[in-house]
N, CA, C and O atoms as a Maestro MAE file, in Angstrom:
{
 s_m_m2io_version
 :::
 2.0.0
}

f_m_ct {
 s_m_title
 :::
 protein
 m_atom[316] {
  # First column is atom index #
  i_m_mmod_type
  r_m_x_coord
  r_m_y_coord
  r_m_z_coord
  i_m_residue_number
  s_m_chain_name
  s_m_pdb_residue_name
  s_m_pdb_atom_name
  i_m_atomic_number
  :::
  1 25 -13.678 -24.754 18.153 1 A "UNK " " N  " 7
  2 3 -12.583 -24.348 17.316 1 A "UNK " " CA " 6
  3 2 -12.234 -22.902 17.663 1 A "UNK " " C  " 6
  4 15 -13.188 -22.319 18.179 1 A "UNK " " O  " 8
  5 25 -11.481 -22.396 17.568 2 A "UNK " " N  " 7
  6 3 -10.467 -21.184 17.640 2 A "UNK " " CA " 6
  7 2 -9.818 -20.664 16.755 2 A "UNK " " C  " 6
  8 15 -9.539 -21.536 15.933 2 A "UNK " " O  " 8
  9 25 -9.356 -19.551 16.424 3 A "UNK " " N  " 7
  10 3 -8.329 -18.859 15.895 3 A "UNK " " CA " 6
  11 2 -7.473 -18.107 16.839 3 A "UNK " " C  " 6
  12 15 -7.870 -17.436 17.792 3 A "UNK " " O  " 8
  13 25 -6.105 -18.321 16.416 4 A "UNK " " N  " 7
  14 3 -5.258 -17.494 17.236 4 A "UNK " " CA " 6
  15 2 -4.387 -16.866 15.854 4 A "UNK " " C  " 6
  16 15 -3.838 -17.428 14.907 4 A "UNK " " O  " 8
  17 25 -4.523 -15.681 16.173 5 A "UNK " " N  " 7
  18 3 -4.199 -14.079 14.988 5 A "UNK " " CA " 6
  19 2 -2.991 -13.945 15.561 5 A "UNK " " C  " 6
  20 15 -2.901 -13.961 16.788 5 A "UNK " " O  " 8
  21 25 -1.755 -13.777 14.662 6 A "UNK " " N  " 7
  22 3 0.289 -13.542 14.374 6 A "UNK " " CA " 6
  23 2 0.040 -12.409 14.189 6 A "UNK " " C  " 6
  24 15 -0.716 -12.155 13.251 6 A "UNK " " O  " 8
  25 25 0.502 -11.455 14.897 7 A "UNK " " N  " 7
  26 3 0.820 -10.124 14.608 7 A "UNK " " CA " 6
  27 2 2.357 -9.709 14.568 7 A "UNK " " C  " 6
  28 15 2.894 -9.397 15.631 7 A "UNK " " O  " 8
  29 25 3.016 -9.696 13.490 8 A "UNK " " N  " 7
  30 3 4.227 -8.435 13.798 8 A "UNK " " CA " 6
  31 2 4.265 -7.315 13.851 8 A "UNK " " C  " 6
  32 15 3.766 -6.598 12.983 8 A "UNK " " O  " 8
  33 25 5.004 -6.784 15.118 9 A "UNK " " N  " 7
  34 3 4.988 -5.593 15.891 9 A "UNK " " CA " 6
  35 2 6.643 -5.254 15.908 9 A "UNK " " C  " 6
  36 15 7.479 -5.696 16.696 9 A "UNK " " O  " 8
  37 25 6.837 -4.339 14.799 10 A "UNK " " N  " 7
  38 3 7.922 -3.562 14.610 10 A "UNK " " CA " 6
  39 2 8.987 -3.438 15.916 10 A "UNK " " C  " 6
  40 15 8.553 -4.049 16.892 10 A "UNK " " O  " 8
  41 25 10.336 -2.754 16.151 11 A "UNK " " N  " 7
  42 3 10.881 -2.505 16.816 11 A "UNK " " CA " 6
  43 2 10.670 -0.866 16.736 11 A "UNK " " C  " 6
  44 15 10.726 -0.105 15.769 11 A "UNK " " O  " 8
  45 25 10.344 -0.568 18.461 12 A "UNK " " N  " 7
  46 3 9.716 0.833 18.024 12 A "UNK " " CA " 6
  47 2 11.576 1.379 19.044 12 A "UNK " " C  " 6
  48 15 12.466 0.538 19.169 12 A "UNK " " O  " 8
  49 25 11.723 2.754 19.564 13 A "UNK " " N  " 7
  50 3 12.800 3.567 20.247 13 A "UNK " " CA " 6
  51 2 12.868 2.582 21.214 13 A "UNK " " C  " 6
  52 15 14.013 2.708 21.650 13 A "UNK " " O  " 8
  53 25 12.188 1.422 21.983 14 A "UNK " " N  " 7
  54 3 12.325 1.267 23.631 14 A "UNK " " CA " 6
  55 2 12.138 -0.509 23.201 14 A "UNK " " C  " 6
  56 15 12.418 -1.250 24.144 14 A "UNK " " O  " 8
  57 25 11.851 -0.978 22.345 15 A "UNK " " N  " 7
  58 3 11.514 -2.248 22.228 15 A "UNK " " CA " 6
  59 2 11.841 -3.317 20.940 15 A "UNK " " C  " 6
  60 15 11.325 -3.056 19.853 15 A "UNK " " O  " 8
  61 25 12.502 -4.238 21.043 16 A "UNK " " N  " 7
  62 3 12.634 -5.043 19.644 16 A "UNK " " CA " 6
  63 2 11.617 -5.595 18.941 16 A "UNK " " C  " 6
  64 15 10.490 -5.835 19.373 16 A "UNK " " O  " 8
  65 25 12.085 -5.816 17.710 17 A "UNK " " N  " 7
  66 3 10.524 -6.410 17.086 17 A "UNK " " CA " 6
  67 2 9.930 -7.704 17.925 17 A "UNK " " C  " 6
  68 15 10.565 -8.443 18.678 17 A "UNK " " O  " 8
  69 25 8.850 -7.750 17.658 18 A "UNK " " N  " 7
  70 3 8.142 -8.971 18.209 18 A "UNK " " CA " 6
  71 2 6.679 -9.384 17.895 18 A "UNK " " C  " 6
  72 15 5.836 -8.621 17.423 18 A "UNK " " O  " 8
  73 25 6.497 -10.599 18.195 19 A "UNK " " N  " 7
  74 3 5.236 -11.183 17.451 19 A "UNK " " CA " 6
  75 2 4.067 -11.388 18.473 19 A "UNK " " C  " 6
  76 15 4.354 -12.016 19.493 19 A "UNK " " O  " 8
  77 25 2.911 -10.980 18.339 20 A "UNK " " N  " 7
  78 3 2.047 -10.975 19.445 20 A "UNK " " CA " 6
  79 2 0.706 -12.348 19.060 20 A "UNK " " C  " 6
  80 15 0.100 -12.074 18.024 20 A "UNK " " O  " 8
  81 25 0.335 -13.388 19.589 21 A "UNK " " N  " 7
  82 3 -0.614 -13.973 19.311 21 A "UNK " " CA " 6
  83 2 -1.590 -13.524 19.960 21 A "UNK " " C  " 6
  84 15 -1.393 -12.944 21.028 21 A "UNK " " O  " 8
  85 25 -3.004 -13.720 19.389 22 A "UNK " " N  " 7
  86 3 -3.819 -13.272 20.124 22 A "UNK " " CA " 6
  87 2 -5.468 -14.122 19.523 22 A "UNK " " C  " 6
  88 15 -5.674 -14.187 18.311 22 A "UNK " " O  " 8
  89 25 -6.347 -14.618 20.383 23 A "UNK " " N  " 7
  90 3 -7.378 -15.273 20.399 23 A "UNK " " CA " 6
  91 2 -8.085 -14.691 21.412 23 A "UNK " " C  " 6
  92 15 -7.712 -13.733 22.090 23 A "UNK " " O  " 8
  93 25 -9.346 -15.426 21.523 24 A "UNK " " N  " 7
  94 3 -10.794 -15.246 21.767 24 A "UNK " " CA " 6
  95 2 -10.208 -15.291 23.787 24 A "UNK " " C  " 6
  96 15 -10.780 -14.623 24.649 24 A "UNK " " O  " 8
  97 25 -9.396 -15.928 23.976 25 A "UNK " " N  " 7
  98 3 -9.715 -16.487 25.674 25 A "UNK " " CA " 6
  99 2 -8.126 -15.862 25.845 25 A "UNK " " C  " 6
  100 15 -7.734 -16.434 26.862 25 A "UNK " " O  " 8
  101 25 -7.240 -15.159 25.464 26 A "UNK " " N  " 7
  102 3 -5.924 -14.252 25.693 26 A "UNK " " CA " 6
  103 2 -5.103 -13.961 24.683 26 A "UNK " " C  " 6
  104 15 -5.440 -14.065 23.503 26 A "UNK " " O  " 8
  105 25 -4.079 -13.615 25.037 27 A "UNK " " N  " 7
  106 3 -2.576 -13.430 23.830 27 A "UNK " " CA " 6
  107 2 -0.960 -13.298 24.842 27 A "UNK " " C  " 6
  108 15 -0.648 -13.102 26.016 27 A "UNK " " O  " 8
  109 25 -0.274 -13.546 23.525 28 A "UNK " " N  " 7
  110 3 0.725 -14.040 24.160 28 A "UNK " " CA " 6
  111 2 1.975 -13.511 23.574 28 A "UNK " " C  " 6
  112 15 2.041 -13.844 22.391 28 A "UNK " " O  " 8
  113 25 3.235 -12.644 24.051 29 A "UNK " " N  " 7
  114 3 3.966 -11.533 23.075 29 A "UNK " " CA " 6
  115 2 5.170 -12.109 23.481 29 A "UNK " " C  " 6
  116 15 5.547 -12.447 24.603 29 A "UNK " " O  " 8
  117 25 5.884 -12.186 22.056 30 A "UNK " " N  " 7
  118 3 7.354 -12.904 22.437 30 A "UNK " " CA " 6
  119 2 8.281 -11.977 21.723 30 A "UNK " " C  " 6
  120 15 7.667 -11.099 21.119 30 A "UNK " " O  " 8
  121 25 9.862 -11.901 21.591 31 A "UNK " " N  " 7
  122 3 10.311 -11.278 21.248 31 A "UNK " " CA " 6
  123 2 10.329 -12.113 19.670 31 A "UNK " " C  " 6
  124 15 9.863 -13.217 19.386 31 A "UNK " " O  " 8
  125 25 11.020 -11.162 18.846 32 A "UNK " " N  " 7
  126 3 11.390 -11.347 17.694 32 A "UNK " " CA " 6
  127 2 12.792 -12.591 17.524 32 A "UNK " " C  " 6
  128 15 13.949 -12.188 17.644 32 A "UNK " " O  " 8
  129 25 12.517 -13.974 17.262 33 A "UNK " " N  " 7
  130 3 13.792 -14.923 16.958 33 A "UNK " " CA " 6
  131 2 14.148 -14.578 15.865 33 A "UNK " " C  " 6
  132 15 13.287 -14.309 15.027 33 A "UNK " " O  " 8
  133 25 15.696 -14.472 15.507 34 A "UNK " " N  " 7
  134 3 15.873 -14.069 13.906 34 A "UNK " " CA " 6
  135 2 16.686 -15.059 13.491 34 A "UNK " " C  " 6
  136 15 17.264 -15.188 12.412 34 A "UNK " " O  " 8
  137 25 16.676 -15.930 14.702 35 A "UNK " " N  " 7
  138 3 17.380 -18.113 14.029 35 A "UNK " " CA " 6
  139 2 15.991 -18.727 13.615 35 A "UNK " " C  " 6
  140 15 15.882 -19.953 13.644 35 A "UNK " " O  " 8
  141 25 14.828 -17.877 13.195 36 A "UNK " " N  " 7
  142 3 13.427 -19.034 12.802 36 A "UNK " " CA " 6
  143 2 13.467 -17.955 11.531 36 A "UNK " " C  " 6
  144 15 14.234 -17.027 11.275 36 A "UNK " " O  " 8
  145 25 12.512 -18.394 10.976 37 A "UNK " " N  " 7
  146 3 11.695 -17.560 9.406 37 A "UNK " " CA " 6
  147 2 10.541 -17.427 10.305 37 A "UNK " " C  " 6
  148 15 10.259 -18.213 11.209 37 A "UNK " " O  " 8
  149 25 9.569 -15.821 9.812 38 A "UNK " " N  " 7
  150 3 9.201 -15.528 10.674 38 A "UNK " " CA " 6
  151 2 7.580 -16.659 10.775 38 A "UNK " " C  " 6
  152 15 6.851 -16.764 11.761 38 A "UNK " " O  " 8
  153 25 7.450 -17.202 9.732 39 A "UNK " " N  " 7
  154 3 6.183 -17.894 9.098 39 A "UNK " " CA " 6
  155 2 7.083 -19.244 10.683 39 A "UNK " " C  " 6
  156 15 6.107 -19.579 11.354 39 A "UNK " " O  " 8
  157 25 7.773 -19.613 11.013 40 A "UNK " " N  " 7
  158 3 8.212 -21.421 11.793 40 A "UNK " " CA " 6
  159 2 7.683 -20.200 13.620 40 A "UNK " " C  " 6
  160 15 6.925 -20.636 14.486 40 A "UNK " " O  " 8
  161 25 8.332 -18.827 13.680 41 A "UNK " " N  " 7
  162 3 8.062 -18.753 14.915 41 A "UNK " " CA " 6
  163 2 6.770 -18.383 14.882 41 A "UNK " " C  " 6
  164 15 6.382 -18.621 16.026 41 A "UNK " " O  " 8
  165 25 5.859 -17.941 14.266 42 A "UNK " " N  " 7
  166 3 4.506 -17.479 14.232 42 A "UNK " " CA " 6
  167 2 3.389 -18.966 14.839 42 A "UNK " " C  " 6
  168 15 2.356 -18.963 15.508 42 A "UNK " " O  " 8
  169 25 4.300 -20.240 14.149 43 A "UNK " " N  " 7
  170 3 3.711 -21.343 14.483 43 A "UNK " " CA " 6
  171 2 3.880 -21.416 15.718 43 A "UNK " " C  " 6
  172 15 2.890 -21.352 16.447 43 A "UNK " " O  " 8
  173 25 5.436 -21.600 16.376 44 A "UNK " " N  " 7
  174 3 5.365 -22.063 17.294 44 A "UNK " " CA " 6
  175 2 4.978 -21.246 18.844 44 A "UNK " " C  " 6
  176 15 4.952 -21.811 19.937 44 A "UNK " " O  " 8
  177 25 4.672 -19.660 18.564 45 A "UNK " " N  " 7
  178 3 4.024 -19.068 19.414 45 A "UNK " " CA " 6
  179 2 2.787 -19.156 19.449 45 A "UNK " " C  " 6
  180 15 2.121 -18.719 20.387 45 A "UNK " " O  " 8
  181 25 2.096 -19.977 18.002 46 A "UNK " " N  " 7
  182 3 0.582 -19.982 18.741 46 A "UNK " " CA " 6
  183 2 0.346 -21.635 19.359 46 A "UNK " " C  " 6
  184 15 -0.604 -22.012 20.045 46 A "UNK " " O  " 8
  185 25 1.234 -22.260 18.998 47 A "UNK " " N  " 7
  186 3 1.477 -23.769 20.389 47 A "UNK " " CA " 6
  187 2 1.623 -23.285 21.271 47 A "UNK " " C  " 6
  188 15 0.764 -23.579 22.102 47 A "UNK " " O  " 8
  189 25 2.791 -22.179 21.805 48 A "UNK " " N  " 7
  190 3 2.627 -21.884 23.290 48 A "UNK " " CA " 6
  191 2 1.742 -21.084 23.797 48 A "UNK " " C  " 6
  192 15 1.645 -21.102 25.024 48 A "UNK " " O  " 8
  193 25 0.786 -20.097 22.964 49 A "UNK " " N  " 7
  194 3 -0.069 -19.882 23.509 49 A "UNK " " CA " 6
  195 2 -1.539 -21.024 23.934 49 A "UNK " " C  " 6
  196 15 -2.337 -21.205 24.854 49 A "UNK " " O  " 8
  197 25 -1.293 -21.425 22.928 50 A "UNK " " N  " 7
  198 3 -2.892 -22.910 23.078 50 A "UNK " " CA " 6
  199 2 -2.149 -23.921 23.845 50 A "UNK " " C  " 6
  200 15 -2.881 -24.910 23.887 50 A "UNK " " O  " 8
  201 25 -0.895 -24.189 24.562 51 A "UNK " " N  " 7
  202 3 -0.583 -25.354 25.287 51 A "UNK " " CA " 6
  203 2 0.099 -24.687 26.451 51 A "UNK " " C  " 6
  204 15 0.130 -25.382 27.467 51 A "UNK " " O  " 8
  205 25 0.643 -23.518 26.531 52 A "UNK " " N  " 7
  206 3 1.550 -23.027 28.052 52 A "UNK " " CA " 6
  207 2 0.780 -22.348 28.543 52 A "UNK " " C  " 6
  208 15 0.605 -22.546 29.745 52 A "UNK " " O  " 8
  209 25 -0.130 -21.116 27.799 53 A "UNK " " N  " 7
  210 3 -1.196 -20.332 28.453 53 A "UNK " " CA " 6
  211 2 -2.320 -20.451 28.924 53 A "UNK " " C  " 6
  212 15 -2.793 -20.072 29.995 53 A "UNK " " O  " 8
  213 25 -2.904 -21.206 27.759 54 A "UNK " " N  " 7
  214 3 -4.049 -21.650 27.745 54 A "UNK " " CA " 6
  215 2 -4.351 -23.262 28.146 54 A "UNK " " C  " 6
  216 15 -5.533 -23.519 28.372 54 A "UNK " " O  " 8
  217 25 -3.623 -24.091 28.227 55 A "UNK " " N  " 7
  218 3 -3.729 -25.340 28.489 55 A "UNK " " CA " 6
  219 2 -4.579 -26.188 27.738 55 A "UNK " " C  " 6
  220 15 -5.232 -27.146 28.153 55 A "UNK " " O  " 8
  221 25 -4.512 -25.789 26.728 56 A "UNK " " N  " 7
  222 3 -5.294 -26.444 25.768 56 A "UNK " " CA " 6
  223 2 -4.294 -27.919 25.205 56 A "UNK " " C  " 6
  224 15 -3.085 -28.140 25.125 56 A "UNK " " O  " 8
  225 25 -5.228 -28.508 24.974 57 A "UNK " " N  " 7
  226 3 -4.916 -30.119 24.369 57 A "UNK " " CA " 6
  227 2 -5.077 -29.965 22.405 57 A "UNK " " C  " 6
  228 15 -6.112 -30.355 21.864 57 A "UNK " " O  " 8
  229 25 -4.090 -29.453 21.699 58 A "UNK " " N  " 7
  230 3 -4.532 -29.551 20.238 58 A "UNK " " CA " 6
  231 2 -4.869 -30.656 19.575 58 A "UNK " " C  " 6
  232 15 -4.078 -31.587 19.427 58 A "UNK " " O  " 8
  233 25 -5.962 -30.655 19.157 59 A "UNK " " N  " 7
  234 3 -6.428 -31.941 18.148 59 A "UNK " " CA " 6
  235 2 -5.751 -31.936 17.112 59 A "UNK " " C  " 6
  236 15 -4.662 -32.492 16.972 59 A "UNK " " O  " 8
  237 25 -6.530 -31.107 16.048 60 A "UNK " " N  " 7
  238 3 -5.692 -30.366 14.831 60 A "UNK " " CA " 6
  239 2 -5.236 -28.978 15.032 60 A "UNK " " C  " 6
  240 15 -5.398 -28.258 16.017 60 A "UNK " " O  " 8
  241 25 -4.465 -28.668 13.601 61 A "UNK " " N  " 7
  242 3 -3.934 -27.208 13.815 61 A "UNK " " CA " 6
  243 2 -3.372 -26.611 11.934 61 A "UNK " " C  " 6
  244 15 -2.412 -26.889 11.216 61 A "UNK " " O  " 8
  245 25 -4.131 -26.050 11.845 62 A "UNK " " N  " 7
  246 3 -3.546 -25.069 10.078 62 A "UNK " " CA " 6
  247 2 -2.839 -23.954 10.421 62 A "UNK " " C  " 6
  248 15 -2.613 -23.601 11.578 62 A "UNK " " O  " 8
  249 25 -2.427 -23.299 9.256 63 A "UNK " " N  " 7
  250 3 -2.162 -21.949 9.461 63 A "UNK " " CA " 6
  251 2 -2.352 -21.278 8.293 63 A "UNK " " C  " 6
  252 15 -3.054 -22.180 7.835 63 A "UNK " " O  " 8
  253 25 -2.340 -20.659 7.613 64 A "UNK " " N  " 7
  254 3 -2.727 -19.391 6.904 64 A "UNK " " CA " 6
  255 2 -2.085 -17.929 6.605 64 A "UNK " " C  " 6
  256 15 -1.148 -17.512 7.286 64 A "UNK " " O  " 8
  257 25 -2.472 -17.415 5.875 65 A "UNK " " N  " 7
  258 3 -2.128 -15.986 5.600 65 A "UNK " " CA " 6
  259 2 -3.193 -15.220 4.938 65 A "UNK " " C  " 6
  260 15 -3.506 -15.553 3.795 65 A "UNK " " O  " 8
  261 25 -4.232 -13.503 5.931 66 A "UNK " " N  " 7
  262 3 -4.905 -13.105 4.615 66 A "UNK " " CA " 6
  263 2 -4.360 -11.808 5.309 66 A "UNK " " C  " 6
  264 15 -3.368 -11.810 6.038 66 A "UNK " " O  " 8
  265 25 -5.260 -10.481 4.950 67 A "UNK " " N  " 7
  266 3 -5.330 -9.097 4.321 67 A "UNK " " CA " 6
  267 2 -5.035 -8.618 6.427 67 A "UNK " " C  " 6
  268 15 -5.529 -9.412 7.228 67 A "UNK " " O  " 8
  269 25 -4.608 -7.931 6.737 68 A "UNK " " N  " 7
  270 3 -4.951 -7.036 8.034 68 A "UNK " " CA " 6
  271 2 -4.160 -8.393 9.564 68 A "UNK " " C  " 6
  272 15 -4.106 -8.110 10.761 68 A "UNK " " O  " 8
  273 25 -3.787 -9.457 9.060 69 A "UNK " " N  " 7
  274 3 -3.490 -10.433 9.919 69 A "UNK " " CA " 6
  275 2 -2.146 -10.821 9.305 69 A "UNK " " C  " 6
  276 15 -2.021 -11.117 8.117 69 A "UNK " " O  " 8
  277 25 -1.399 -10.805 9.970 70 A "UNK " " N  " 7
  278 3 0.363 -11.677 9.350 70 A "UNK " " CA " 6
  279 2 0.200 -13.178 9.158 70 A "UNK " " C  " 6
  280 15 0.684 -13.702 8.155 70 A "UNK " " O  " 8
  281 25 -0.407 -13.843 9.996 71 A "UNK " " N  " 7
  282 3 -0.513 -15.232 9.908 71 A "UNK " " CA " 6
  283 2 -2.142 -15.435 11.050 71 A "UNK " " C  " 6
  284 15 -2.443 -14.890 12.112 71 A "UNK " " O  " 8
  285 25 -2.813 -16.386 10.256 72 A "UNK " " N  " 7
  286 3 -3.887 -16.842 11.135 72 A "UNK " " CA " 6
  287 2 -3.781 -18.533 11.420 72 A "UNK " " C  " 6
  288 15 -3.572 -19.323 10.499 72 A "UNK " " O  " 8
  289 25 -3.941 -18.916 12.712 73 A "UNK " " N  " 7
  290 3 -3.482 -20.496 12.780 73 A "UNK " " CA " 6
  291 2 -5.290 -20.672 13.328 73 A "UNK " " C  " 6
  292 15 -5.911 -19.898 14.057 73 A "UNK " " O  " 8
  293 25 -5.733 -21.822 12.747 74 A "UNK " " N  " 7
  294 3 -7.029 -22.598 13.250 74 A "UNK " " CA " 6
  295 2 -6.549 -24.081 14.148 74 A "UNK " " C  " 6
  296 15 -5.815 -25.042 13.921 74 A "UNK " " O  " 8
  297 25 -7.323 -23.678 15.133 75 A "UNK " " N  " 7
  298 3 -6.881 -24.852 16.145 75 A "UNK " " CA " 6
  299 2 -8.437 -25.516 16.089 75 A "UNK " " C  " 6
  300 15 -9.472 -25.029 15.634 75 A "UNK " " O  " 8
  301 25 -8.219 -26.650 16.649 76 A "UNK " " N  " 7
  302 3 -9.227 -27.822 17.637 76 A "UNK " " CA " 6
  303 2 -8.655 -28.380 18.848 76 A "UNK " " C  " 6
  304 15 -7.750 -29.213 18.886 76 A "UNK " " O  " 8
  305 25 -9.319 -27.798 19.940 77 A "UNK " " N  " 7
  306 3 -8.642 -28.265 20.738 77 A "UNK " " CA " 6
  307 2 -10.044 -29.663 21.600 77 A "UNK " " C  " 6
  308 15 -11.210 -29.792 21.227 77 A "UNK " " O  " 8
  309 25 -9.428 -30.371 22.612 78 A "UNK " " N  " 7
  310 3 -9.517 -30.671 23.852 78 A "UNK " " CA " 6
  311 2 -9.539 -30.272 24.905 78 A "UNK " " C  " 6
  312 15 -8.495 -30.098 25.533 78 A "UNK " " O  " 8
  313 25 -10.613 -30.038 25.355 79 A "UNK " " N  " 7
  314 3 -9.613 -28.919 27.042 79 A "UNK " " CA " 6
  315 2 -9.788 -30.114 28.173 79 A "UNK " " C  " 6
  316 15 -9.367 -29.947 29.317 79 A "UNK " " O  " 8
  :::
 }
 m_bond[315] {
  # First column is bond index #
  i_m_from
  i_m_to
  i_m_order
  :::
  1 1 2 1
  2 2 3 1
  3 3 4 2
  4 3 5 1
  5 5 6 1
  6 6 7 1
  7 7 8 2
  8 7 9 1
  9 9 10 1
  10 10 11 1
  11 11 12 2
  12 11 13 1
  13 13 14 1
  14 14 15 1
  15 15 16 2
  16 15 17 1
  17 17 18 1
  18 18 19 1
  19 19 20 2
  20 19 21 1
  21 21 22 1
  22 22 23 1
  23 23 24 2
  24 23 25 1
  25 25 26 1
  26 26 27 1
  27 27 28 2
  28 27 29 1
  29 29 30 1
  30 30 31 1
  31 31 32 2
  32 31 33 1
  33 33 34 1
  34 34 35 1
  35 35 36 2
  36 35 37 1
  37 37 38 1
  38 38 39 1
  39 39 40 2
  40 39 41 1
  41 41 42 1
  42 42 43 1
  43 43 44 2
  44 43 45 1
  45 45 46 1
  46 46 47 1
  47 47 48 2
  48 47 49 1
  49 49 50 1
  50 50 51 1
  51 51 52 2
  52 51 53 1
  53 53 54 1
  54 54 55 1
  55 55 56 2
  56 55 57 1
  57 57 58 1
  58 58 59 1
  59 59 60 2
  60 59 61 1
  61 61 62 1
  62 62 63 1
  63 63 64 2
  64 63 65 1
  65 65 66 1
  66 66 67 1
  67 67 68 2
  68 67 69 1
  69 69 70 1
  70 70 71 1
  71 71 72 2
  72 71 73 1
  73 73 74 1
  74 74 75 1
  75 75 76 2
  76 75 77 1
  77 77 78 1
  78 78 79 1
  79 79 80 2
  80 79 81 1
  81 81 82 1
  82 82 83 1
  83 83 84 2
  84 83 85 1
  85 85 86 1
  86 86 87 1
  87 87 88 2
  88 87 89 1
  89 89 90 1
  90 90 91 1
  91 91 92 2
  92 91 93 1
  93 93 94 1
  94 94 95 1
  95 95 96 2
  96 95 97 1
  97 97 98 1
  98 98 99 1
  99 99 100 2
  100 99 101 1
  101 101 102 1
  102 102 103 1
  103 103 104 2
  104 103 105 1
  105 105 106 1
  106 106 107 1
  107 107 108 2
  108 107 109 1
  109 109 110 1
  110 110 111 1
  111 111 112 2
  112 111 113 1
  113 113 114 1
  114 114 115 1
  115 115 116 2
  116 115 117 1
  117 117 118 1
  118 118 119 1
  119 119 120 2
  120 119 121 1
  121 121 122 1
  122 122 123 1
  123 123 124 2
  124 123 125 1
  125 125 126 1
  126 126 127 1
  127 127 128 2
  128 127 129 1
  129 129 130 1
  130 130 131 1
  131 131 132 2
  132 131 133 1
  133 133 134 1
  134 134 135 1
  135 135 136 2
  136 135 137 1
  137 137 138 1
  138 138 139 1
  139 139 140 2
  140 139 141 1
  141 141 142 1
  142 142 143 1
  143 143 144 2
  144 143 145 1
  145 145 146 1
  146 146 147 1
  147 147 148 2
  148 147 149 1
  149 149 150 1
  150 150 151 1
  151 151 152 2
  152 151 153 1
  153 153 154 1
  154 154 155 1
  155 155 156 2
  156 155 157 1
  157 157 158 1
  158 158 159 1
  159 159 160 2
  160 159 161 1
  161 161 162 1
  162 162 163 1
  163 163 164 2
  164 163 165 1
  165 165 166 1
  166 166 167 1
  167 167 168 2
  168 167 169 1
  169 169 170 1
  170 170 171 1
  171 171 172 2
  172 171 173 1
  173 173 174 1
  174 174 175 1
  175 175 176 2
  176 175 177 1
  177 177 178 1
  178 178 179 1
  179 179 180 2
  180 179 181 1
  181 181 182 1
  182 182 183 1
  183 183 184 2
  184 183 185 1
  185 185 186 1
  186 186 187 1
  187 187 188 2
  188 187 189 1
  189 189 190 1
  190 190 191 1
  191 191 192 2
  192 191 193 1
  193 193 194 1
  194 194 195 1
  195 195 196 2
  196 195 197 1
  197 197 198 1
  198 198 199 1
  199 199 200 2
  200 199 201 1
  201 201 202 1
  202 202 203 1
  203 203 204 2
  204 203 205 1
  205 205 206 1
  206 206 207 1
  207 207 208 2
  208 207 209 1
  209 209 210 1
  210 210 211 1
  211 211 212 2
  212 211 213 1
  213 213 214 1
  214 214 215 1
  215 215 216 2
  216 215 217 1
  217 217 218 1
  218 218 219 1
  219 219 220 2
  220 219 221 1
  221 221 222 1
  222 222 223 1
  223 223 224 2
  224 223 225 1
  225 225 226 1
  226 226 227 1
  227 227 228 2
  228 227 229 1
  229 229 230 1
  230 230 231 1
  231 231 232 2
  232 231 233 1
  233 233 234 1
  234 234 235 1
  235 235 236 2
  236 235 237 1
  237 237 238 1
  238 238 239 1
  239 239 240 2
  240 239 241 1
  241 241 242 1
  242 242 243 1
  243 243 244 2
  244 243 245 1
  245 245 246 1
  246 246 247 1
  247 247 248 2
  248 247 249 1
  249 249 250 1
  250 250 251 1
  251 251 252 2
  252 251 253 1
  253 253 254 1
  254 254 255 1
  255 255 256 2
  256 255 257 1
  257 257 258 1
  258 258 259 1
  259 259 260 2
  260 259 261 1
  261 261 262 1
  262 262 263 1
  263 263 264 2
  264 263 265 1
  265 265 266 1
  266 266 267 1
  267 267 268 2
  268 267 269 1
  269 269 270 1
  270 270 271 1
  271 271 272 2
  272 271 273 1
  273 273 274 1
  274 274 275 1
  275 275 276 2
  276 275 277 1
  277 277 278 1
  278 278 279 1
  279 279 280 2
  280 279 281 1
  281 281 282 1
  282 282 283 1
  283 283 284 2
  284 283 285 1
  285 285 286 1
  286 286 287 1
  287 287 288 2
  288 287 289 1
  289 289 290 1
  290 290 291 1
  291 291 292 2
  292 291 293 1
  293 293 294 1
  294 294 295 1
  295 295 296 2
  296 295 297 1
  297 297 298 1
  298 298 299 1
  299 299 300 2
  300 299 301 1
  301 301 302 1
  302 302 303 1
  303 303 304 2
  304 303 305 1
  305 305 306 1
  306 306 307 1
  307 307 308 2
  308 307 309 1
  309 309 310 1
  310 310 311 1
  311 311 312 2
  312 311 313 1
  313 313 314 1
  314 314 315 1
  315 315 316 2
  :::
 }
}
């Protein structure tokens, strides 16, 4: 099992906002979509990180919200 941690990352002078996933085996930084709510793209950047980056096979998949993390998703994968 895994966790992959949603970070939002402000728009700083040189860069737009954007959401960074990040787990145990990489991470993965996309820009900010403002056609999703940010809770639908948080999901679907940690699918592309556990299926485009990582090549992972998802079994199951939750997601979450606590203190110091924007969104936490729990995977099971297959590899």
């Amino acid at each position: 099992m895994q966790t992959i941690q949603i970070k939002y990352l402000p728009a700083t002078n040189t860069k737009g906002a954007r959401l960074k996933a990040t787990c145990e085996a990489g991470s993965f930084i996309e820009s900010r979509d403002y056609q999703l709510e940010v809770k639908e793209q948080a999901l679907a950047l940690a699918f592309k990180l556990a299926n485009q980056k990582l090549d992972w096979k998802v079994k199951t998949f939750c997601q979450g919200h606590f203190n110091g993390c924007d969104y936490f998703n729990i995977i099971e994968f297959v590899k």
